[in-house]
N, C-alpha and C positions, 0 to 999 in steps of 0.2 A: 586522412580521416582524423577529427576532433577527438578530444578525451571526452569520454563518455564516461558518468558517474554510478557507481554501481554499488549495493550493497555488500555486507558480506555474507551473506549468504548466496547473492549469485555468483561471487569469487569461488567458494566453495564448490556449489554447482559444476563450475566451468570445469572446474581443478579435477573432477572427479569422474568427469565425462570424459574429459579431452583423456583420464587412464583407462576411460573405457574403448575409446576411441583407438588409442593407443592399442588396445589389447593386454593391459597390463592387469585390466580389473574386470570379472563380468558384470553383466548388466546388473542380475540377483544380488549379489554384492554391493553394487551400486544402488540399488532402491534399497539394500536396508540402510546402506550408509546415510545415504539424503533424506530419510524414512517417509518414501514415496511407492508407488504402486510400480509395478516394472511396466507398464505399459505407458504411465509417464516418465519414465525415463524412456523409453522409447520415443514419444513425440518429444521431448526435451532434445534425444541425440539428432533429429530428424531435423529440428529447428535449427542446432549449430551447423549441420551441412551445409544447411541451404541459407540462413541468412548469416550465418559466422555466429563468434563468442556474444556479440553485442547483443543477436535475437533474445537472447537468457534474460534479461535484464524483464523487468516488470515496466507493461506499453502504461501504465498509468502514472508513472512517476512526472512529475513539473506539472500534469492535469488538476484541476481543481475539482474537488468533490460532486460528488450528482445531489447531495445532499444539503449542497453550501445554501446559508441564508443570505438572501442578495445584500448588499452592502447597505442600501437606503435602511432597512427593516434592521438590521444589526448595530447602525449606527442609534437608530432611535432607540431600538431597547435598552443599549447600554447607557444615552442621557438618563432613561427613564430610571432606571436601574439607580443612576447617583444620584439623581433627584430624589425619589422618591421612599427606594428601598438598599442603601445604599448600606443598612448594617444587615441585611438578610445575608442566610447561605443564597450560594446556585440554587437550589432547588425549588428553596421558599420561593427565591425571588423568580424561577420561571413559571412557580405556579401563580401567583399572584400578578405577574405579566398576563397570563391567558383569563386569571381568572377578572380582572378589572377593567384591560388594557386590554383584550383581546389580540393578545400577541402570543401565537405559538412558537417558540422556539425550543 
């Protein structure tokens, strides 16, 4: 198995289960530590059984946003952007995008 990259907080996670695991720490103890619900650390303990340390890890990480603007639309607002408004804030300049340009971003 590859190295797989992980947060730290799902290092944490791990560290804290695997004492619950152990039987070193209760579960109670364990959701105020992580300051979770005890019923997710229940599915949390549930998940290292069965797919190991690795399940912990968050399935959206290397994914790209549901919310990403396609790259054609983000390349042109930012020409637009130096073209046109290019000593605006952010803000100005996405309002004045939608408001002219018809470009929501």
């Amino acid at each position: 198995m590859g190295l797989i990259a992980m947060s730290e907080r799902d290092l944490q996670r791990i560290e804290i289960l695997s004492k619950v695991i152990a039987g070193h720490m209760t579960m109670v103890s364990a959701a105020h530590v992580l300051d979770l619900s005890e019923r997710q650390v229940r599915r949390l303990l549930e998940r290292i059984r069965t797919g190991g340390a690795a399940s912990i890890r968050h399935k959206a990480i290397g994914r790209p946003s549901n919310n990403r603007i396609s790259d054609g639309v983000r390349d042109y607002a930012v020409t637009l952007v130096g073209e046109r408004y290019a000593d605006f804030g952010p803000t100005l300049a996405a309002e004045k995008l939608a408001e002219r340009d018809g470009l929501r971003v």
